[in-house]
C-alpha positions as CSV (number, residue, x, y, z in Angstrom):
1,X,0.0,0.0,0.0
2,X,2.1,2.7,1.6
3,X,6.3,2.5,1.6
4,X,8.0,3.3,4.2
5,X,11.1,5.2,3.9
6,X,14.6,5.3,4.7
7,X,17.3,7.5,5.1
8,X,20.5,8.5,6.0
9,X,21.8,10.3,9.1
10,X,24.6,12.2,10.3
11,X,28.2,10.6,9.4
12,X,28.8,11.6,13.3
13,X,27.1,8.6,14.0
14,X,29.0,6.4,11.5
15,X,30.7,4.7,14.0
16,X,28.3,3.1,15.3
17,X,28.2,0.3,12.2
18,X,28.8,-0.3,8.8
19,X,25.2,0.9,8.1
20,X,23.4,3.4,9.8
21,X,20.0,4.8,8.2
22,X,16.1,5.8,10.0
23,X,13.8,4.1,8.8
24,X,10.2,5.1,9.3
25,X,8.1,2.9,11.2
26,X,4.0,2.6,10.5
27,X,1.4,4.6,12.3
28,X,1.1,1.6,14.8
29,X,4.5,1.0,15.2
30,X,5.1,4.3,16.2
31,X,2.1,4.5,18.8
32,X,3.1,1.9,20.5
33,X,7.0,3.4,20.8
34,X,5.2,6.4,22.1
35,X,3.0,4.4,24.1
36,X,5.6,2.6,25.9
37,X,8.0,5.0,27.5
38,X,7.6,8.0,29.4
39,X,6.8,11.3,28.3
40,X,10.3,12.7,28.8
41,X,11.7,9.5,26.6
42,X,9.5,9.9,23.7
43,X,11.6,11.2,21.5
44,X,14.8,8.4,22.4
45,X,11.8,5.7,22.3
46,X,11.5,6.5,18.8
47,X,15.0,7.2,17.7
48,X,16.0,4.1,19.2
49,X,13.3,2.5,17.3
50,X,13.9,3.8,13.8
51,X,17.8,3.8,14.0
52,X,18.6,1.1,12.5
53,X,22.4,-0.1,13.2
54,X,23.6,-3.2,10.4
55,X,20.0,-3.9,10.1
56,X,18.9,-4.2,13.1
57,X,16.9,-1.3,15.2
58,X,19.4,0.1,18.3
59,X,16.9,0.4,20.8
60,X,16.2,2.5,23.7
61,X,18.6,0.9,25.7
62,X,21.8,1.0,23.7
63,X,20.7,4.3,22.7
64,X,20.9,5.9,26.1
65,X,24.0,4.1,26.7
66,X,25.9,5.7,23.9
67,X,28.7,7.6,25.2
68,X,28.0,11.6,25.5
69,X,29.9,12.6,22.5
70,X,27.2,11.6,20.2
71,X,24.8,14.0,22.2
72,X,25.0,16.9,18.9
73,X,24.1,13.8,16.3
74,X,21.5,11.9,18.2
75,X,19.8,15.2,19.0
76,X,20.0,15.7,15.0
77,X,19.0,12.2,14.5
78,X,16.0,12.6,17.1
79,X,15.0,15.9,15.2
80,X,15.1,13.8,11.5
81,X,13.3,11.0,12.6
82,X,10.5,13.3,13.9
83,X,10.9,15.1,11.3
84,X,10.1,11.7,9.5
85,X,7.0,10.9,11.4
86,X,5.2,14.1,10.8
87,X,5.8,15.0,14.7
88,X,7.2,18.8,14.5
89,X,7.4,20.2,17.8
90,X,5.0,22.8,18.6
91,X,6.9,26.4,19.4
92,X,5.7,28.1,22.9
93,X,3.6,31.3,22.5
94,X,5.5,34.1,22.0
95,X,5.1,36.4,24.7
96,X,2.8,39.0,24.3
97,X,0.5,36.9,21.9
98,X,-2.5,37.9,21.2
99,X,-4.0,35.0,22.7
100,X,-2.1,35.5,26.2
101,X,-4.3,35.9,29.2
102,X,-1.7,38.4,31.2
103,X,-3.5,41.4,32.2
104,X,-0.6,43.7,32.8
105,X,-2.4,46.6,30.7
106,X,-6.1,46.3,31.1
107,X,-7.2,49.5,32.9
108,X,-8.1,48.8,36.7
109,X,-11.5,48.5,37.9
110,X,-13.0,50.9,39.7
111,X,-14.5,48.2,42.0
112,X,-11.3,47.1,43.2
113,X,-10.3,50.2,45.4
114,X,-7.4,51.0,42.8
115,X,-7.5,54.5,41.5
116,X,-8.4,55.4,38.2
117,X,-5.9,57.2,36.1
118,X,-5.7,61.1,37.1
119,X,-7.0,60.2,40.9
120,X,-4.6,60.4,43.9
């Protein structure tokens, strides 16, 4: 029906095997990744699922246990393979949006014992 596609990361994570690519997992696939880690691991649950290492998917375990030098490419590869998925990560509000409930510049009530503008 659908393919699923592949692609290639970072050659900062070459060393990790002869052949390193993502590959995109199916819909299901990738609720269940999400499903089965914590909120905070989401994104390494997936990576670790769709970085395939020789063939073989890396997993969450070996992932995390990489040593700390690969942080700058695994964050790449965590951003490509959601990237992959359709997941974008949503941007806070900017401050001052439109949409922001901070009253800082509504006038005061009357009602509230502040003076109005002009009153001592």
């Amino acid at each position: 029906m659908f393919e699923l596609v592949t692609e290639t990361v970072s050659p900062d994570l070459a060393g990790l095997g002869d052949q390193v690519e993502l590959r995109e997992l199916s819909y299901g696939a990738l609720r269940a990744v999400m499903r089965a880690t914590t909120p905070e691991l989401a994104g390494d649950g997936l990576l670790g699922a769709c970085l395939f290492v020789d063939g073989a998917p890396i997993g969450l375990e070996a992932l995390l246990a990489l040593p700390g030098r690969f942080s700058g490419a695994i964050g790449a590869a965590m951003a490509q393979a959601m990237a992959l998925h359709g997941l974008v990560p949503q941007a806070p509000p900017l401050e001052g949006d439109a949409n922001d409930q901070d009253d800082r510049d509504a006038p005061a009530d009357p009602q509230d014992g502040e003076p109005r503008q002009g009153e001592p």
